[in-house]
N, CA, C and O of each residue as an XYZ file, in Angstrom:
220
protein
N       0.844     -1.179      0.000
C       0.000      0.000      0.000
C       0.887      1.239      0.000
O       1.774      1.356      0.846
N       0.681      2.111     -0.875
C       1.228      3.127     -1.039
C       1.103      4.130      0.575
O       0.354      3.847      1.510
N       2.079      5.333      0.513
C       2.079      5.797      1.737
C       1.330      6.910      1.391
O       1.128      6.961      0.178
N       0.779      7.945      2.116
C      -0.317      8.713      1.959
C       0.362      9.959      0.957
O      -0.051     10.408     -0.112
N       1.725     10.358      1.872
C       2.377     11.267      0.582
C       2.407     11.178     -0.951
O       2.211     12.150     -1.682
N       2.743      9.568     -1.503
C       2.705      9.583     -2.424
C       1.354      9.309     -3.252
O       1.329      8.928     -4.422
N       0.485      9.511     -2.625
C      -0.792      9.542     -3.314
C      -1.563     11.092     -3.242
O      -2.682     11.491     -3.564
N      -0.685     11.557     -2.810
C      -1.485     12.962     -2.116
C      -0.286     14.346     -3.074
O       0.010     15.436     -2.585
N       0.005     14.019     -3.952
C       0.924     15.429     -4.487
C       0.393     16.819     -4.471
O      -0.775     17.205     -4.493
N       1.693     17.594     -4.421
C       1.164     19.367     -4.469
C       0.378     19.420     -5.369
O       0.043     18.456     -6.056
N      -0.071     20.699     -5.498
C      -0.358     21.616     -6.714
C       0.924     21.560     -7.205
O       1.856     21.193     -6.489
N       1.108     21.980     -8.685
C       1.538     21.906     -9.901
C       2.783     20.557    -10.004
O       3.881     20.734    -10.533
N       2.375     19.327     -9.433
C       3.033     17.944     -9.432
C       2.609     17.446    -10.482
O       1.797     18.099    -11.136
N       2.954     16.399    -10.854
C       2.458     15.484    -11.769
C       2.225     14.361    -10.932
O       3.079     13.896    -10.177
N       1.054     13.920    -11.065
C       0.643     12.696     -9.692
C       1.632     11.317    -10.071
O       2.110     10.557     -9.229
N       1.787     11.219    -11.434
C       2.294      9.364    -11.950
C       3.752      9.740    -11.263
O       4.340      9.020    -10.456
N       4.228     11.066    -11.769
C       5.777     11.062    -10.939
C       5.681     11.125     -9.579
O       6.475     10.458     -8.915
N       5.093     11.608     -9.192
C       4.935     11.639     -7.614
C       4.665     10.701     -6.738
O       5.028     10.639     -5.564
N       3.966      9.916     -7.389
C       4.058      8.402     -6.883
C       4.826      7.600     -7.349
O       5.034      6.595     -6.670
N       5.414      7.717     -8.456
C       6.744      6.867     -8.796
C       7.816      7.355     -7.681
O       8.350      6.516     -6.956
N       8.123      8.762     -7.562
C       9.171      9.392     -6.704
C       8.986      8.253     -5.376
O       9.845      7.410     -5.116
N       8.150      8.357     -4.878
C       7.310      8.196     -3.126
C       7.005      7.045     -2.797
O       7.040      6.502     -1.693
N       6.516      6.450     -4.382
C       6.108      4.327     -4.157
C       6.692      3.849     -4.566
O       6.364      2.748     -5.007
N       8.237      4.437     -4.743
C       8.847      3.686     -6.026
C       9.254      2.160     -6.159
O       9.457      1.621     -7.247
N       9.370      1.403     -4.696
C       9.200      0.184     -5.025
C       8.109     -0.888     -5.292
O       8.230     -2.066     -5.628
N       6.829     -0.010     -5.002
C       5.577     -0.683     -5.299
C       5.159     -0.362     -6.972
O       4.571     -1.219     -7.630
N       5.632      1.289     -7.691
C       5.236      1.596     -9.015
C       6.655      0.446     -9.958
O       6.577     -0.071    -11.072
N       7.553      0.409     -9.168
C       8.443     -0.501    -10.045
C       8.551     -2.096     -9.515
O       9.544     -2.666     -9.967
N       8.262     -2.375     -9.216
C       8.028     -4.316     -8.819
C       8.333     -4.615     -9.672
O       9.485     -5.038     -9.762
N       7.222     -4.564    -11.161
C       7.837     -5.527    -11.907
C       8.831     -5.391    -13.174
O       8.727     -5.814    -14.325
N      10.011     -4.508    -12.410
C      11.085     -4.300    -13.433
C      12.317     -5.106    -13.117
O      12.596     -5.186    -11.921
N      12.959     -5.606    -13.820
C      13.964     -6.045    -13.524
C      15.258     -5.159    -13.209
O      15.081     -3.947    -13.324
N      16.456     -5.560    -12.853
C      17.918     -5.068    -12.138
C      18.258     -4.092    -13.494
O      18.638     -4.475    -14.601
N      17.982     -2.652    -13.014
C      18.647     -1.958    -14.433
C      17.694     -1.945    -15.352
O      18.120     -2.187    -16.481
N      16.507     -1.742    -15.268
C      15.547     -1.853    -16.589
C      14.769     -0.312    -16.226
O      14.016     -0.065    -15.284
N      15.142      0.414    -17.096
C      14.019      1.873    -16.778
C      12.034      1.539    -17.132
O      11.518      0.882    -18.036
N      11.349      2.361    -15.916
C      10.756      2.231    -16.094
C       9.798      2.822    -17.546
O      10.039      3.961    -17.944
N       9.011      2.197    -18.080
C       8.767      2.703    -19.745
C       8.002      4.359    -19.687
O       8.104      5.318    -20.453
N       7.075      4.116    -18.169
C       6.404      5.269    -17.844
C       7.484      6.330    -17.318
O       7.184      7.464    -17.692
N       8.144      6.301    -16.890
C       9.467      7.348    -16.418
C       9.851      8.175    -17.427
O       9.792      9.403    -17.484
N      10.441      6.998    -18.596
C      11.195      7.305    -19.623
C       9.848      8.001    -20.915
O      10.221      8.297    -22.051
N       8.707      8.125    -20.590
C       8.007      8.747    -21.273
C       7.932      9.812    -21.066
O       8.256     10.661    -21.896
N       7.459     10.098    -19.838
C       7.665     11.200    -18.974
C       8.733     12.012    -18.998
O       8.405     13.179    -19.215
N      10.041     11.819    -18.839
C      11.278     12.494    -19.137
C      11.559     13.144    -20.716
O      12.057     14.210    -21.077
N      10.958     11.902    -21.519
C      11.389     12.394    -22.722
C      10.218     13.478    -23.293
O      10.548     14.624    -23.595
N       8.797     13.000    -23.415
C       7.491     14.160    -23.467
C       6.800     14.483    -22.644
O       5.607     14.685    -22.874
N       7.400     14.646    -21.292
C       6.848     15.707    -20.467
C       5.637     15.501    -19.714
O       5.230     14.358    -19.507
N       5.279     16.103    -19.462
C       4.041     15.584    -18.427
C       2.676     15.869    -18.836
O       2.656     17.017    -19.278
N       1.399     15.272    -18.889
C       0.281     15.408    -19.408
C       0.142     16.180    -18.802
O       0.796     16.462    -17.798
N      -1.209     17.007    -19.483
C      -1.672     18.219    -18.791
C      -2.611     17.786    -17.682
O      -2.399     18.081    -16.506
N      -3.486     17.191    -18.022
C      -3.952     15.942    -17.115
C      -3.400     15.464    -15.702
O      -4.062     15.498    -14.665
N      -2.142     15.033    -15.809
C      -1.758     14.522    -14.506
C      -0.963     15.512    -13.563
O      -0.130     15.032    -12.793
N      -1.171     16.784    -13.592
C      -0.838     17.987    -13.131
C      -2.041     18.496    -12.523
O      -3.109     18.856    -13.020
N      -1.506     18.429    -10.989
C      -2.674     18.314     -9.697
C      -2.624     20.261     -9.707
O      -1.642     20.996     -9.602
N      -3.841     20.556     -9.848
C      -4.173     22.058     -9.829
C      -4.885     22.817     -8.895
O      -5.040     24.025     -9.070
């Protein structure tokens, strides 16, 4: 179970990073040793939906 912080982000957060940041061993379980996560690496490369930006 996630901890309350990481379900609970600021204003102008992006919630998927914020719980990746905060749950990160529950949002990454099923990655293997050294494998980026695909949602991370989306995120990094195009940025954050407008959508998942807590307002």
């Amino acid at each position: 179970m996630a901890s309350a912080k990481a379900t609970d982000p600021p204003r102008g957060q992006c919630t998927q990073c914020w719980f990746h940041a905060y749950a990160s061993r529950e949002a990454h379980a099923g990655l293997g040793p050294r494998e980026d996560c695909p949602q991370c690496v989306d995120h990094m490369k195009g940025g954050h939906p407008a959508h998942m930006i807590v307002r």
